[in-house]
N, C-alpha and C positions, 0 to 999 in steps of 0.2 A: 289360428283357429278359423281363417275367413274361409276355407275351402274345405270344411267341419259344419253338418247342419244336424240340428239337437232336436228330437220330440219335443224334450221341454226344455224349459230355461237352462243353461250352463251353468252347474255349481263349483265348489271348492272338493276336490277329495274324489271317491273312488263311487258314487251314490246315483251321477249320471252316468255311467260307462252303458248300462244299456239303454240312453236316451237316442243313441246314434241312429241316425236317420240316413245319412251318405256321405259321403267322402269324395271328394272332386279330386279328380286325377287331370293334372295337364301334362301331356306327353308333348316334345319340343329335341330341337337339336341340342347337343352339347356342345360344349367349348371346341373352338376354332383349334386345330393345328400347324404349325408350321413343318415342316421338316425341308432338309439337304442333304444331298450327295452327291454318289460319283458311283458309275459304275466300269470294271475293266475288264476287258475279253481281249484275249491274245491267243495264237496261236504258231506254232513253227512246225513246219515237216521235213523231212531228212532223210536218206538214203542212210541204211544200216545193213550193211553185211548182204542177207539176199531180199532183202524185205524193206520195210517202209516204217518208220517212225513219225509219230504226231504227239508234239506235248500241247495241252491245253490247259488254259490258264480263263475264268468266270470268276470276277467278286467285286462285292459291293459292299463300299463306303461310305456308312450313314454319319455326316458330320453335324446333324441339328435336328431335334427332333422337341419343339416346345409345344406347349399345351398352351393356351388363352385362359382367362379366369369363369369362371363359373357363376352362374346368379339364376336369385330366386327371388320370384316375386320383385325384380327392380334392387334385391339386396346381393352382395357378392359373397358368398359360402367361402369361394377356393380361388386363390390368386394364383394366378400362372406360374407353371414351371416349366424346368429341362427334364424331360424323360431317358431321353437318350445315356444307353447303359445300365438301366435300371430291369428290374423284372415286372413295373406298375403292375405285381397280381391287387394292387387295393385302389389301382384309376382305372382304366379302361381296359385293365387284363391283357395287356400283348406285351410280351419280355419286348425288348428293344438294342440286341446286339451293335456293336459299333462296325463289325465287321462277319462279314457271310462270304465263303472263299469255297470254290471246287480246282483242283489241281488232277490233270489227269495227263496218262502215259500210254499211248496206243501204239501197239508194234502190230504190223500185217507182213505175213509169209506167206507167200501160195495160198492156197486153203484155210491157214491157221489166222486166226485173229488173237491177240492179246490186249487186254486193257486195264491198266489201274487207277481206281478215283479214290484222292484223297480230299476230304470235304470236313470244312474246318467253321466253327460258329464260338466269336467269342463270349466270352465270362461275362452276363449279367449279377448286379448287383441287389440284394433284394434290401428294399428301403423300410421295411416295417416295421417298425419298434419290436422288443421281444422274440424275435428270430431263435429262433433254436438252431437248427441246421442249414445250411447252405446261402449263409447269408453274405458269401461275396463272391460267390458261383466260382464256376472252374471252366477253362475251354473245352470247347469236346472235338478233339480229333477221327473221324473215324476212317477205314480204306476199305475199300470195297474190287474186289477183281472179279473179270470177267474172262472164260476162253469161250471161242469159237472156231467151229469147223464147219465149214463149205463143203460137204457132199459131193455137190452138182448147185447147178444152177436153179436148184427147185428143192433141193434138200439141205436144211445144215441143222447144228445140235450146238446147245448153246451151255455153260456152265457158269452159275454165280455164286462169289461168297459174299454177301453183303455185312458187312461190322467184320471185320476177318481178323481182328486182336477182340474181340468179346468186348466193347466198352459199356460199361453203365452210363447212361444218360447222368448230367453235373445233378448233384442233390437240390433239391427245392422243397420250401417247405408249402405245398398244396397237396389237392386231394390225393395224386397216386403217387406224390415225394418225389416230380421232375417236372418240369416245364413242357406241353406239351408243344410251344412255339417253337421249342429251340431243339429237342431233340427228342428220341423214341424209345420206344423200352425193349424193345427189339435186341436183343444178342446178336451174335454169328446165327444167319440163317443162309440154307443154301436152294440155291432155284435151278432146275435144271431144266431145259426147253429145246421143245423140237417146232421146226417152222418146216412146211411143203406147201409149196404155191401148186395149184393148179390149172 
């Protein structure tokens, strides 16, 4: 009640509630985190028939991801934990996958471009009592392909299917039923594109 200031005296029951005079807000950082990892990018290219191959490999390794404890007023609320794996929608709101991986496949012929990205985020677990749905998440695979065509040196046209199996974003139980850290609600959507330099 020290950061609570009362018209009148502070009583017992519901008799002072419009005594309230102000309420003292202290804004402050929160709990320390620690986190680790690793991250890997590789790449290889190769001759293929009349054209050129490139496979690509981007992903990261979150091996520690802890909280410090929390306090109030000199008193400690919340003892540290491990987040890492978790969906914390009820600590500081950001899911915490253990792994984030994009895998891709690029062929060039002449003119032609081909490319496909496969882009992979695992399964958060959601930690909050009374979970109805999605309470130990699911990975979400998606691929996405790209063509392109070279014109001329000033012209080319470009074709995307991005989610190209339709996937639903893994079930969570928040406001729109998905996590929006982890993945999108997005379907197969497809983008077509012209580029002209002048």
């Amino acid at each position: 009640l020290n950061r609570v200031t009362f018209n009148t005296p502070c009583t017992v029951g519901m008799s002072a509630v419009g005594a309230f005079s102000a309420v003292s807000t202290i804004y402050g950082n929160g709990p320390g985190q620690t986190t680790n990892g690793f991250d890997i990018q590789a790449t290889y290219d190769m001759p293929l028939y009349t054209g050129d191959l490139t496979l690509g490999l981007t992903a990261t390794k979150i091996t520690e991801l802890k909280t410090g404890p929390t306090s109030l007023d000199g008193v400690e609320v919340s003892a540290g934990d491990d987040r890492l794996g978790y969906l914390n929608f009820a600590t500081f709101a950001q899911a915490a996958p253990e792994w984030r991986a994009n895998f891709s496949a690029n062929y060039r012929t002449g003119p032609q471009n081909f490319r496909l990205g496969v882009n992979y985020v695992s399964a958060v677990q959601d930690e909050r009592p009374g979970v109805q749905y999605g309470e130990n998440g699911e990975d979400w695979f998606t691929a996405d392909f790209t063509y392109r065509y070279e014109v001329s040196d000033d012209l080319s046209f470009t074709a995307t299917v991005v989610n190209m199996f339709d996937r639903d974003p893994p079930k969570a139980q928040e406001e729109f039923g998905y996590d929006p850290w982890t993945a999108n609600p997005l379907g197969r959507t497809i983008e077509i594109g012209v580029k002209k330099s002048f």
